[in-house]
TORROFI-920017 format. One record per residue: residue in one letter; x, y, z of N, C-alpha, C, O in turn. Coordinates in pm, whole numbers, padded with zeros to 5 digits, always signed. Example, Ala and Ser with C-alpha at 12.3 -4.5 7.8 and 13.67 -1.06 7.14 Angstrom:
TORROFI-920017
A+01319-00569+00780+01230-00450+00780+01320-00330+00780+01424-00332+00846/S+01285-00225+00708+01367-00106+00714+01290+00003+00787+01341+00114+00804/
END
This chain:
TORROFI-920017
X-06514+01452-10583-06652+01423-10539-06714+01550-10483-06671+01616-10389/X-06810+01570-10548-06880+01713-10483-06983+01695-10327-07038+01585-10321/X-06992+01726-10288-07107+01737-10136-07235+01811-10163-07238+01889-10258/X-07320+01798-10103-07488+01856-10115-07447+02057-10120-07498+02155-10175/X-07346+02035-10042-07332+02172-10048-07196+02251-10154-07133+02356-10145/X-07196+02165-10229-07071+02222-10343-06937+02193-10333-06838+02197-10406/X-06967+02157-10204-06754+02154-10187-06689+01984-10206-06737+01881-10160/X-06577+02000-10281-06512+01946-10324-06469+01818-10187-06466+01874-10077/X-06437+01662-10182-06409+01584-10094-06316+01474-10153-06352+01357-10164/X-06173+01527-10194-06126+01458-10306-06032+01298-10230-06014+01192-10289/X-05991+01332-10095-05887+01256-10042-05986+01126-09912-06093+01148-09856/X-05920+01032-09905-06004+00936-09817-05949+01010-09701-06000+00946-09608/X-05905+01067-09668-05851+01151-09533-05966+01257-09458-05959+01318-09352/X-06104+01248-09593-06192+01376-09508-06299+01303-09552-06295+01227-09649/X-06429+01329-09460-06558+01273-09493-06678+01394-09477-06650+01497-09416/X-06797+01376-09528-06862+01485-09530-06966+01431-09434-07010+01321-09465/X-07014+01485-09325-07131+01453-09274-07281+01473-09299-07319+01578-09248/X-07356+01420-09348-07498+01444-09435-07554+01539-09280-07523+01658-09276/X-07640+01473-09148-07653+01497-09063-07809+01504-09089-07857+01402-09139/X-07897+01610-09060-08023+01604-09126-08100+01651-09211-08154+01761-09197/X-08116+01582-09303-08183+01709-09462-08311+01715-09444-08393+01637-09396/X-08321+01879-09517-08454+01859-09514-08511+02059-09542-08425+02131-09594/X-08560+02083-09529-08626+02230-09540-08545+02307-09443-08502+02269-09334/X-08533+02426-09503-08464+02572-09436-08482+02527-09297-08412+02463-09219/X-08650+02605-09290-08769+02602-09204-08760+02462-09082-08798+02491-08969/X-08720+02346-09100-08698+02298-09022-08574+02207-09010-08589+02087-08985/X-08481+02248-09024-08332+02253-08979-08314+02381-08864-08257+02379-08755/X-08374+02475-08921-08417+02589-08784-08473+02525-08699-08408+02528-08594/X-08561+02470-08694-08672+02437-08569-08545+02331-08479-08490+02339-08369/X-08539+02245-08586-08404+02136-08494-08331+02216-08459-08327+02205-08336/X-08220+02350-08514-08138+02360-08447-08165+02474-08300-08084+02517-08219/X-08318+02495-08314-08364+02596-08210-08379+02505-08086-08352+02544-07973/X-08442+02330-08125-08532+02250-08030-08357+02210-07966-08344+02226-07845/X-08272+02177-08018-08150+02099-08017-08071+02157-07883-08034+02112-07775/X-08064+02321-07973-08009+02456-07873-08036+02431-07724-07954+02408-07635/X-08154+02440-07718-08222+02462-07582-08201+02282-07494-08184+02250-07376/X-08211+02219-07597-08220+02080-07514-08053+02085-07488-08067+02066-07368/X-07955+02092-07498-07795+02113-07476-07789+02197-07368-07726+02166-07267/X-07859+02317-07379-07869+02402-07259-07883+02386-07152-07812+02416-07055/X-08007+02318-07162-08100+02233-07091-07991+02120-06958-07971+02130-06837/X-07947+02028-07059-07850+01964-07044-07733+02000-06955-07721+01969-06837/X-07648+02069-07027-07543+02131-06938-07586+02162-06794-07532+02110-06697/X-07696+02258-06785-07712+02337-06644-07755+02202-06610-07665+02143-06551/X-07889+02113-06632-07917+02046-06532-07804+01938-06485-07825+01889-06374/X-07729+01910-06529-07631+01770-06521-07540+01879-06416-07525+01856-06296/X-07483+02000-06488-07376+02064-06345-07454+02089-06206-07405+02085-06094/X-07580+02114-06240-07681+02144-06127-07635+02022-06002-07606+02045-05885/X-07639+01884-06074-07683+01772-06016-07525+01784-05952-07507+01787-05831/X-07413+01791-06048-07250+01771-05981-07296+01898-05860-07318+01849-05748/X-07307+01999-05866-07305+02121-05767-07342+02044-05680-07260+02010-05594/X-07492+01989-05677-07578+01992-05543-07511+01905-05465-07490+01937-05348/X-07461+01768-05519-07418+01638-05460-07243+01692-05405-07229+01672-05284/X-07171+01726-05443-07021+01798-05405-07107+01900-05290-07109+01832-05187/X-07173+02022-05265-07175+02117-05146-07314+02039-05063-07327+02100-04956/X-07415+01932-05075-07531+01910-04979-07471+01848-04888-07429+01750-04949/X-07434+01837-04773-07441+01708-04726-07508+01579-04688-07463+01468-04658/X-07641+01630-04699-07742+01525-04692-07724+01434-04863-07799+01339-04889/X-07645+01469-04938-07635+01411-05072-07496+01341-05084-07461+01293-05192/X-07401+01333-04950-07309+01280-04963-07365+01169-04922-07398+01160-04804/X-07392+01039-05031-07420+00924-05034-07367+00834-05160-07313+00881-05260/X-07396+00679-05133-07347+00635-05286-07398+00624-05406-07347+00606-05517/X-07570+00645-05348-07608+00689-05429-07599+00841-05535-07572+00839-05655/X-07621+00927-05479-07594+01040-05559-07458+01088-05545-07426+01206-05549/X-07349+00952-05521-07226+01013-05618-07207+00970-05731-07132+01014-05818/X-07297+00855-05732-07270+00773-05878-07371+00799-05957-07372+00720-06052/X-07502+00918-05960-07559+00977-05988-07466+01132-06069-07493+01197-06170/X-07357+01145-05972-07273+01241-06013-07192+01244-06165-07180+01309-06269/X-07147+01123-06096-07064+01019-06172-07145+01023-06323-07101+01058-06433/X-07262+00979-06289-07332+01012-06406-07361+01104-06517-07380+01077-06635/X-07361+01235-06449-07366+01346-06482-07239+01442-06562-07247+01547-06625/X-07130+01358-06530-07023+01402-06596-07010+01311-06720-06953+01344-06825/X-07055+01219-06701-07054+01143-06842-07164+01199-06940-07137+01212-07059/X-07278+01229-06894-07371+01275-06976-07308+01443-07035-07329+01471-07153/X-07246+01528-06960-07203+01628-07012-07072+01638-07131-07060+01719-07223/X-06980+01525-07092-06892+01464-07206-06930+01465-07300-06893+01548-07384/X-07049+01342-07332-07095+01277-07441-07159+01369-07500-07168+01335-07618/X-07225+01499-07478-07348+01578-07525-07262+01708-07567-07315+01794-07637/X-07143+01718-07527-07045+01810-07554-06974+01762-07715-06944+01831-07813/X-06965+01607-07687-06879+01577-07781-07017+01560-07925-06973+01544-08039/X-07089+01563-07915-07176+01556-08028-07309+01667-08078-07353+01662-08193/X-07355+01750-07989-07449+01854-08047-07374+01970-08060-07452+02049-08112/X-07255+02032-08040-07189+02135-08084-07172+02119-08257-07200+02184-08357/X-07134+02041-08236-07066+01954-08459-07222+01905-08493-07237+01885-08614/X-07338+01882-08415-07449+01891-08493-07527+01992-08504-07614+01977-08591/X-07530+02115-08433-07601+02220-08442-07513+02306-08598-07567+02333-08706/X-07363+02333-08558-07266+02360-08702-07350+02301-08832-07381+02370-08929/X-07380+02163-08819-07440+02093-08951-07576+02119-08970-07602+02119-09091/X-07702+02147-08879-07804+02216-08930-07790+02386-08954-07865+02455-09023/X-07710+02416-08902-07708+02550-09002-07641+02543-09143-07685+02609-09236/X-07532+02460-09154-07474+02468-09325-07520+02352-09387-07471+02301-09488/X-07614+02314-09325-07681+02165-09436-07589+02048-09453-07608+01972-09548/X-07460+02022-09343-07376+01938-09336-07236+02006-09375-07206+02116-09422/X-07156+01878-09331-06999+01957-09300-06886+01841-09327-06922+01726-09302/X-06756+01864-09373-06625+01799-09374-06577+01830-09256-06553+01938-09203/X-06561+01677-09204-06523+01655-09096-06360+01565-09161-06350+01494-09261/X-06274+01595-09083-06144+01484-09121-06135+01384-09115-06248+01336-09104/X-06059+01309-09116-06059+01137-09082-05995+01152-08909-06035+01076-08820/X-05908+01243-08887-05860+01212-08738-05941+01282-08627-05930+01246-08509/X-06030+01391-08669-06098+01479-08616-06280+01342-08601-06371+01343-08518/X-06261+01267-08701-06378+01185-08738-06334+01080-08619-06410+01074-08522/X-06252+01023-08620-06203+00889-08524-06215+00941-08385-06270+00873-08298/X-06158+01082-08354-06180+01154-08216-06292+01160-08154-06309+01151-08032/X-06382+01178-08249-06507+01190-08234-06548+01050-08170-06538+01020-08051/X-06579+01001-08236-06614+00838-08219-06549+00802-08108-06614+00725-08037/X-06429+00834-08065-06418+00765-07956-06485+00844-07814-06540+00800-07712/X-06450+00984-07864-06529+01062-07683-06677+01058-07665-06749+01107-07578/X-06709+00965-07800-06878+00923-07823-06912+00784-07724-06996+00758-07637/X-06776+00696-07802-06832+00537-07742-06766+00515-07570-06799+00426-07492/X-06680+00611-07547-06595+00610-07449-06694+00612-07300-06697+00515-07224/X-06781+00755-07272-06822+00761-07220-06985+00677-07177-07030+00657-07064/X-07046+00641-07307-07135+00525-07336-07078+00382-07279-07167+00299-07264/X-06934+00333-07242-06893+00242-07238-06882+00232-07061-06885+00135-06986/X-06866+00402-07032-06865+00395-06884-06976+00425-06824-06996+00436-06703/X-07074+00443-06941-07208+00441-06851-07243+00306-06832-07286+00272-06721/X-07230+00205-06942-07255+00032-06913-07239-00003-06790-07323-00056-06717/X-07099+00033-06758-07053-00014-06601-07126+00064-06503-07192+00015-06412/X-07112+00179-06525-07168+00279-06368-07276+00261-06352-07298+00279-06232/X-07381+00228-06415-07547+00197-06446-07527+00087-06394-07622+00076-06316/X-07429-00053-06379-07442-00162-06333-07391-00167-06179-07444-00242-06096/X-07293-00087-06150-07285-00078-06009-07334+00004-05942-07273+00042-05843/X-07436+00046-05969-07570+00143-05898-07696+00071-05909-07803+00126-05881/X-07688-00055-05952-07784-00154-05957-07688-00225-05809-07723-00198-05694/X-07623-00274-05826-07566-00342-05719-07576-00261-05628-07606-00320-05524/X-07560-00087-05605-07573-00054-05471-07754-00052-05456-07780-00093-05342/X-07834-00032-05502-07947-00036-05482-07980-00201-05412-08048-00217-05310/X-07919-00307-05486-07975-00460-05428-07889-00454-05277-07933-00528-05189/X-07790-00385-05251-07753-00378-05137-07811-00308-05008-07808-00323-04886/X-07868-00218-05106-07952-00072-04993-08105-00162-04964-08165-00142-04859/X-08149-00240-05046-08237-00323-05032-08295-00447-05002-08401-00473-04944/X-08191-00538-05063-08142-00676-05013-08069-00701-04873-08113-00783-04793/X-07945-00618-04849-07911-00650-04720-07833-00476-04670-07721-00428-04685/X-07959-00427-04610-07938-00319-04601-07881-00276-04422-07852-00161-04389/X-07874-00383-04336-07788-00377-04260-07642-00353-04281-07567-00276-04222/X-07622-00421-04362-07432-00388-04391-07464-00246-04498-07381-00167-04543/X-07531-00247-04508-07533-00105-04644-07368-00021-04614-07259+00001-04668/X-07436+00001-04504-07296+00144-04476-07123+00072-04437-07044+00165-04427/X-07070-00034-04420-06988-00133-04457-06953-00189-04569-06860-00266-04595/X-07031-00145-04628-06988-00264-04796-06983-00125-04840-06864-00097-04829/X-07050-00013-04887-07071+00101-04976-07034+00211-04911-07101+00315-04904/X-06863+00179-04833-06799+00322-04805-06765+00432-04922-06812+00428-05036/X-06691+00510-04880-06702+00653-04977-06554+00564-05052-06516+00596-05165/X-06504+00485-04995-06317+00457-05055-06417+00324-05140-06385+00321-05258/X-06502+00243-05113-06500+00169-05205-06633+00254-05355-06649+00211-05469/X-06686+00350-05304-06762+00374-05398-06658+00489-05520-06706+00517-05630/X-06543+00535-05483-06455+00599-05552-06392+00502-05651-06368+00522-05770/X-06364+00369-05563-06287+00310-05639-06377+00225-05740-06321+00176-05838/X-06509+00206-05721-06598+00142-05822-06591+00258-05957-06594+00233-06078/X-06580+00381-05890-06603+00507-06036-06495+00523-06109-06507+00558-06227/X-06370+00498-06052-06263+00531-06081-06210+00415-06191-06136+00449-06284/X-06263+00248-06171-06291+00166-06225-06339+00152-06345-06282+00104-06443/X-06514+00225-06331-06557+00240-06471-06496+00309-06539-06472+00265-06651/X-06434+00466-06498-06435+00480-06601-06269+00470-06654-06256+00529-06761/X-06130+00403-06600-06042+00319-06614-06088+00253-06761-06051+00290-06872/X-06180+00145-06729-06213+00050-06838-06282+00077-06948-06271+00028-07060/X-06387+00196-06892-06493+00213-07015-06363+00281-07134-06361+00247-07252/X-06268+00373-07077-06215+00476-07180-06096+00401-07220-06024+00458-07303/X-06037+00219-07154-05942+00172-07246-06020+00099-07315-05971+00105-07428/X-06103+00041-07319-06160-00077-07377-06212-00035-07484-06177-00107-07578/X-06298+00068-07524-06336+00126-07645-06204+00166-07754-06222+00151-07874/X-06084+00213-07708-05977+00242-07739-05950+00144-07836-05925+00183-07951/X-05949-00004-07806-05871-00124-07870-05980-00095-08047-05923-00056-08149/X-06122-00124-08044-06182-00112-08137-06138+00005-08230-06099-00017-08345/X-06145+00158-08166-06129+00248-08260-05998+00264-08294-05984+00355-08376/X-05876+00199-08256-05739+00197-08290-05748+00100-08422-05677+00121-08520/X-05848-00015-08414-05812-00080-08525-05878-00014-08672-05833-00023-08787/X-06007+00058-08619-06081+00100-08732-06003+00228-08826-06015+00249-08947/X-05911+00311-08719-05829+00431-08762-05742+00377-08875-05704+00459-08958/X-05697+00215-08894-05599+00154-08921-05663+00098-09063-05581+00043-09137/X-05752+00104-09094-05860+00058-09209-05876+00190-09343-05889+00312-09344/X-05870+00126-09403-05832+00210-09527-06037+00234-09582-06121+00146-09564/X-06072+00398-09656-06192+00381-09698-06203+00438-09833-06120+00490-09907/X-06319+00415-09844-06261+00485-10012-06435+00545-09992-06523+00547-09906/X-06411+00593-10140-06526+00730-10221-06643+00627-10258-06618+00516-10306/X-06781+00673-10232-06797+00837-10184-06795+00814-10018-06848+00727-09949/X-06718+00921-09984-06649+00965-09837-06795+01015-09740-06790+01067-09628/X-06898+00989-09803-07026+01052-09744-07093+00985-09618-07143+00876-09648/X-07107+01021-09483-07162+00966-09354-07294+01043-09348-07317+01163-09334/X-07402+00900-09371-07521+00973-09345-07584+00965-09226-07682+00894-09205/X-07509+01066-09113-07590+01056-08998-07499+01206-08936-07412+01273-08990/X-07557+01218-08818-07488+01365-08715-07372+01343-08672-07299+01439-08646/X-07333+01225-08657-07190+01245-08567-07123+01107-08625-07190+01006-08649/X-06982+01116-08644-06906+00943-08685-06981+00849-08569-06990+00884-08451/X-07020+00756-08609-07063+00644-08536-07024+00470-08599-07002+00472-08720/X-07018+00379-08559-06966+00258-08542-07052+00211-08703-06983+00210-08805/X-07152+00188-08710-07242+00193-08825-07243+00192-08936-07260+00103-09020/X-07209+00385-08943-07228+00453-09113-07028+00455-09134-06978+00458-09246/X-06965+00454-09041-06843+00424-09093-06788+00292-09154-06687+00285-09224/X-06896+00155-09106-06840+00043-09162-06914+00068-09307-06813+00045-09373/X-06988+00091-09380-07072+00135-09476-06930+00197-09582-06944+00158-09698/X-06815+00274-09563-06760+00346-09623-06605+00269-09629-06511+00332-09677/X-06589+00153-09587-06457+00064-09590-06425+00042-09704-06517+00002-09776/X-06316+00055-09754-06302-00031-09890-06220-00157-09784-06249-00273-09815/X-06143-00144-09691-06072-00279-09616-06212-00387-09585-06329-00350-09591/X-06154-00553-09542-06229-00574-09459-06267-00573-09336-06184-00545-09249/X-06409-00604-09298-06467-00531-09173-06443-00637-09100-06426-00600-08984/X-06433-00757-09112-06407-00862-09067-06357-00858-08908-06413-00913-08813/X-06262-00792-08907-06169-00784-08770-06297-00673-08687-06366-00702-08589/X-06297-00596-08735-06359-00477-08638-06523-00532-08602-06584-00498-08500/X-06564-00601-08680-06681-00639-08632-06688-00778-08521-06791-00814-08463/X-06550-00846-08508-06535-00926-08451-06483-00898-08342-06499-00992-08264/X-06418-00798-08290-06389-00689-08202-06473-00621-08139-06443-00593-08023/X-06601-00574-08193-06723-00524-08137-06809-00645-08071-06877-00652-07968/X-06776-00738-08176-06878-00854-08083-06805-00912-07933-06851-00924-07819/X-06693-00936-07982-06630-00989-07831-06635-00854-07745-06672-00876-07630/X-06610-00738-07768-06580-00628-07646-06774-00601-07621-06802-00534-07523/X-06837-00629-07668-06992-00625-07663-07022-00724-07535-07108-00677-07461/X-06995-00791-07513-06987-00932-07417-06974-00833-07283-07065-00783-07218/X-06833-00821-07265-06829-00728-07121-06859-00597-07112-06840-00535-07008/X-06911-00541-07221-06942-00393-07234-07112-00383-07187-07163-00315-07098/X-07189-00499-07307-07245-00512-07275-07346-00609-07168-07374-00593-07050/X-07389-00722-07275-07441-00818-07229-07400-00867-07091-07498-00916-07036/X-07258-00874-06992-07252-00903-06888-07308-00795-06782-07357-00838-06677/X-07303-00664-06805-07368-00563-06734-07546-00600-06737-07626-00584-06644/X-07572-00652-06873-07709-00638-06882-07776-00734-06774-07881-00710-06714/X-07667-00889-06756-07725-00976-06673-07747-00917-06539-07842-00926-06460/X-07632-00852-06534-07607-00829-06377-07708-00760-06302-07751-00793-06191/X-07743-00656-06374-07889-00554-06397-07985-00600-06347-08040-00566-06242/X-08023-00718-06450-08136-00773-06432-08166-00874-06326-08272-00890-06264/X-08039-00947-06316-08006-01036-06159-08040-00984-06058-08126-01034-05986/X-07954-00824-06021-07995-00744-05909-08149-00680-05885-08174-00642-05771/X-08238-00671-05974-08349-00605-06014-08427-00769-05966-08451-00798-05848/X-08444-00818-06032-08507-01003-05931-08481-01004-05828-08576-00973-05756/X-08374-01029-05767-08332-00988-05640-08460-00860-05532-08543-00874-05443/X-08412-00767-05599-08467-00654-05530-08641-00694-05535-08708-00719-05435/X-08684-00693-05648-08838-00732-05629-08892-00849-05535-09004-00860-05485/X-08732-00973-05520-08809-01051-05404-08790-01029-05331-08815-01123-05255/X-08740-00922-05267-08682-00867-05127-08806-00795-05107-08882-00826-05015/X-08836-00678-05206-08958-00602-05206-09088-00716-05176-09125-00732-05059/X-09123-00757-05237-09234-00858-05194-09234-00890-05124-09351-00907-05093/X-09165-00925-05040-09143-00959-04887-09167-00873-04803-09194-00913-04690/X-09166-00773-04821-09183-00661-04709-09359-00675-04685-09434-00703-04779/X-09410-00648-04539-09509-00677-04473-09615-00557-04514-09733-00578-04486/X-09585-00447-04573-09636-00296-04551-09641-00294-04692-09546-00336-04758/X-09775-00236-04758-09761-00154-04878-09686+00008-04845-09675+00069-04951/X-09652+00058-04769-09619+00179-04772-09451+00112-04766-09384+00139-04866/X-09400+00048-04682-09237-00011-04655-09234-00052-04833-09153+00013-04899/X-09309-00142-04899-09313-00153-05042-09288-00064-05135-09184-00065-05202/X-09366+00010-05147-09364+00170-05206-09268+00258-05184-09228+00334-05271/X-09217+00253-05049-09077+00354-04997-08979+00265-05076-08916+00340-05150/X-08941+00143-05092-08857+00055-05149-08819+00074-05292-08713+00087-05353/X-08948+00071-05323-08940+00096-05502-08876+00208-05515-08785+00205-05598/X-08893+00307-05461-08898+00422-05477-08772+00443-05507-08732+00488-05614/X-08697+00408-05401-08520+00434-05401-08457+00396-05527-08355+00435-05582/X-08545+00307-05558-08471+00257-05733-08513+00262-05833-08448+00206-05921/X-08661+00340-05879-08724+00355-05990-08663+00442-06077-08663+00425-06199/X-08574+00600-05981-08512+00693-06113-08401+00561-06171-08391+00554-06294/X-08342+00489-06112-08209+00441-06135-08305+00331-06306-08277+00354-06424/X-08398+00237-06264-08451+00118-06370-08572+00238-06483-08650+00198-06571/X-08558+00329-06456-08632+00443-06594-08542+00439-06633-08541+00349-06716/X-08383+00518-06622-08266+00561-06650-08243+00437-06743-08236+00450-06865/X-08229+00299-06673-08125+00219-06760-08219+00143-06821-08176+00037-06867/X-08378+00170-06840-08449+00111-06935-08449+00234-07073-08473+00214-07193/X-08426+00317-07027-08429+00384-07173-08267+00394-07226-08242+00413-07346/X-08167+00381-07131-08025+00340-07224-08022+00225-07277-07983+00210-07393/X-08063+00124-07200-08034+00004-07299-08127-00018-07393-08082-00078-07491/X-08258+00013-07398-08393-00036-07481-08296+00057-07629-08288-00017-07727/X-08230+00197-07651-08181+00248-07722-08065+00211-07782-08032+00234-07899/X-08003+00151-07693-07846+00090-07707-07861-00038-07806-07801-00050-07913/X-07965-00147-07740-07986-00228-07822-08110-00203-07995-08101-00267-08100/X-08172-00135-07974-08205-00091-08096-08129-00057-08199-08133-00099-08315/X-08056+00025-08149-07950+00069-08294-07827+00001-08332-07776+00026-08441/X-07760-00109-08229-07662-00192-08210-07677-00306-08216-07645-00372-08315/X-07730-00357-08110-07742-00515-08121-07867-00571-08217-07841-00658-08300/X-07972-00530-08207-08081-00574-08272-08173-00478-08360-08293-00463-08341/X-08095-00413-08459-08171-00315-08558-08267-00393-08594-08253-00513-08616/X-08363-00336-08602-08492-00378-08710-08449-00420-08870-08342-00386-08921/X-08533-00483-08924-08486-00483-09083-08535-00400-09172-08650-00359-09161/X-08460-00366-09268-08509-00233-09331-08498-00165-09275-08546-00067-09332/X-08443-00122-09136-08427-00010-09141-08338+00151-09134-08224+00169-09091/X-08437+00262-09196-08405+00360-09285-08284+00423-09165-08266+00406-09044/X-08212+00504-09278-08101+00586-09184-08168+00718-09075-08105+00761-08978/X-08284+00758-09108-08384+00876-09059-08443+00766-08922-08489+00824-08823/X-08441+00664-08921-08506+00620-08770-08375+00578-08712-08348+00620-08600/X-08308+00515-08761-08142+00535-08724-08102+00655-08633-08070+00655-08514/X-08112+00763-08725-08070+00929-08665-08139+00960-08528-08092+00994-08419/X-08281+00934-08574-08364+00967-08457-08374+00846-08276-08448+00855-08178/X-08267+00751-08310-08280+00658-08221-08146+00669-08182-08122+00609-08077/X-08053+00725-08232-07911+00780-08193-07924+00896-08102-07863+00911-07996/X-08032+00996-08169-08084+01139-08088-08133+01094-07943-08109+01177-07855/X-08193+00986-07904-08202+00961-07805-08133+00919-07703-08169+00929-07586/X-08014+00862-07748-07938+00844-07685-07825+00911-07619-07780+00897-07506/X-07779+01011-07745-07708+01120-07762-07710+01232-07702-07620+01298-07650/X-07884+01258-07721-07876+01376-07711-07998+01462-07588-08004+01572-07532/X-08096+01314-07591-08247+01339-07483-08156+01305-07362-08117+01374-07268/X-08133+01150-07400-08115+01053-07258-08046+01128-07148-08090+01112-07034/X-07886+01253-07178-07849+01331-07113-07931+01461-07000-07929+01505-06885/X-08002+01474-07142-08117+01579-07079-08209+01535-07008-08240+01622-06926/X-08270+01441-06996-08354+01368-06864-08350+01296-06789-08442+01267-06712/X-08220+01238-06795-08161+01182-06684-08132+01248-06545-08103+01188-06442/X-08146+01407-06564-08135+01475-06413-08268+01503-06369-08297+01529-06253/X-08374+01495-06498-08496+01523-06434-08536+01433-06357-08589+01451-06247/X-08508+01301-06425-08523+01157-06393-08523+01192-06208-08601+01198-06113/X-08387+01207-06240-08332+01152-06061-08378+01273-05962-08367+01268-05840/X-08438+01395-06044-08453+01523-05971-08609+01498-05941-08656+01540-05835/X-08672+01444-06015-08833+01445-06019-08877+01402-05888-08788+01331-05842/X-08938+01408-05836-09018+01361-05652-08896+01299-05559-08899+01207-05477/X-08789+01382-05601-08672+01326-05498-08654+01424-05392-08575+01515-05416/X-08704+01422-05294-08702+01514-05185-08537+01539-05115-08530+01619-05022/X-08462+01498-05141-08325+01497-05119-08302+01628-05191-08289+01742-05147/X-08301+01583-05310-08263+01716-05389-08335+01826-05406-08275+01932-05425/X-08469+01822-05404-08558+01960-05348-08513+02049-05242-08504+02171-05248/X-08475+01943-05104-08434+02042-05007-08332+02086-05077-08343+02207-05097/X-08188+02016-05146-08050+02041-05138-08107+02212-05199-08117+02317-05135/X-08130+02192-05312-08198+02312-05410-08238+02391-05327-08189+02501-05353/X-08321+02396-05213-08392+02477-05110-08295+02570-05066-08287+02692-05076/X-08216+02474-05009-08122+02505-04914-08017+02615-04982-07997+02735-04963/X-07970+02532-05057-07897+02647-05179-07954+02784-05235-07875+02876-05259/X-08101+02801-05256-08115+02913-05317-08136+02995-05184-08111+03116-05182/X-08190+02918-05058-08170+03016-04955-08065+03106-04853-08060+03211-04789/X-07975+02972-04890-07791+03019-04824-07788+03193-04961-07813+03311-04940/X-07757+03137-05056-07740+03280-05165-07862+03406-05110-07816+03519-05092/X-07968+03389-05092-08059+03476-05061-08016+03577-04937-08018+03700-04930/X-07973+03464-04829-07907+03517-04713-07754+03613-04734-07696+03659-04636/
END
């Protein structure tokens, strides 16, 4: 079987990744816009681990699980725009079958521990808000370790069970994945086995991966708005929201993405809005998730303050 780019893909053991076609001229532009957004990425996400590990005004539960965050977003963005920037410069690439499965999992792994950590930073917010007398009793530093230590325990076995069975599935020719990185998707597309098991595996591990996080979310978020409504003060109102708006931007644009390309694709549709709704997830959501939490957060302005002035000194 030949590839777009000449080379030979004779064994079900290697697959070629399409990734994005299209003109010289803008496979450059992507891999220039891509470059900088990874860049981007890295510094701001270590920025966020730096500030929260040396501020002390940032030793909270909130911005450790903000932290928490930040190492997952650097994982996931590690494990997929390095092997996609490679593919807009050579117009796509042979990737292996075990190098392909690796992939996929340090993809869904960390996505699996954002489900959870996004859900118990909803719970500390209905706590910081709902019953914010016990706040500092319920959300010590030993139970907020052991909530992180938790997610990501589960997020990185539980994805495991799915991609152990899919490794175990036989595929046949043509070996061709039309998208940037192995994903759950364009690999069932290339089975000659049946999918039967693995899709029945995604639906049940979808349940606690997803959909039970999603309730919980949204439970705590009702909660919080009737707590908020209650408050006597538009300004006590406004200070309220406030504490939790980076957190419900954050997990309205993971899940509104999560479920687009997973649970509820559109019909018809093309692998190019596919790509570009994966890119968001993949590859933005990392990158503005520190702006997110950095944007009018006066916590981290000073921490930043403080920091470039200690070095100055």
């Amino acid at each position: 079987m030949e590839t777009p780019n000449g080379n030979n893909l004779t064994t079900a053991t290697e697959f070629f990744l399409i990734g994005f076609q299209g003109s010289q001229w803008l496979r450059i532009f992507l891999f220039c816009l891509l470059l900088v957004v990874f860049c981007g990425t890295i510094c701001g996400n270590l920025l966020i681990i730096t500030l929260v590990s040396t501020s002390k005004n940032l030793h909270t539960p909130m911005y450790f699980f903000v932290s928490q965050l930040s190492i997952s977003d650097i994982l996931l963005t590690t494990d997929i725009v390095p092997n996609m920037l490679h593919l807009l410069l050579n117009n796509g690439e042979g990737i292996t079958f075990a190098g392909c499965i690796a992939q996929l999992y340090f993809f869904s792994a960390p996505e699996a521990f954002e489900c959870f950590l996004l859900t118990v930073m909803s719970y500390d917010r209905y706590v910081a808000i709902c019953n914010p007398l016990r706040y500092t009793s319920i959300m010590t530093h030993e139970h907020c370790g052991k909530c992180a230590a938790t997610c990501w325990l589960i997020g990185f076995s539980m994805v495991l069970i799915d991609n152990l069975t899919m490794s175990s599935l036989k595929f046949c020719g043509p070996n061709i994945i039309d998208h940037f990185y192995c994903d759950f998707v364009p690999l069932q597309e290339i089975y000659c086995s049946d999918t039967f098991i693995v899709q029945l595996e995604m639906f049940l591990l979808s349940i606690p991966l997803v959909f039970i996080p999603t309730l919980i979310i949204i439970s705590s978020y009702v909660n919080i708005l009737f707590a908020i409504l209650r408050i006597p003060s538009g300004t006590g109102r406004q200070k309220a929201f406030s504490t939790c708006s980076s957190h419900l931007t954050v997990v309205s644009i993971f899940y509104w993405t999560l479920f687009a390309v997973y649970m509820f694709p559109a019909k018809g549709e093309s692998s190019t809005i596919r790509k570009i709704l994966s890119l968001l997830y993949t590859v933005f959501s990392p990158f503005i998730n520190p702006i997110i939490y950095s944007l009018r957060n006066t916590d981290i302005k000073q921490a930043i303050d403080k920091t470039i002035k200690k070095y100055k000194t």
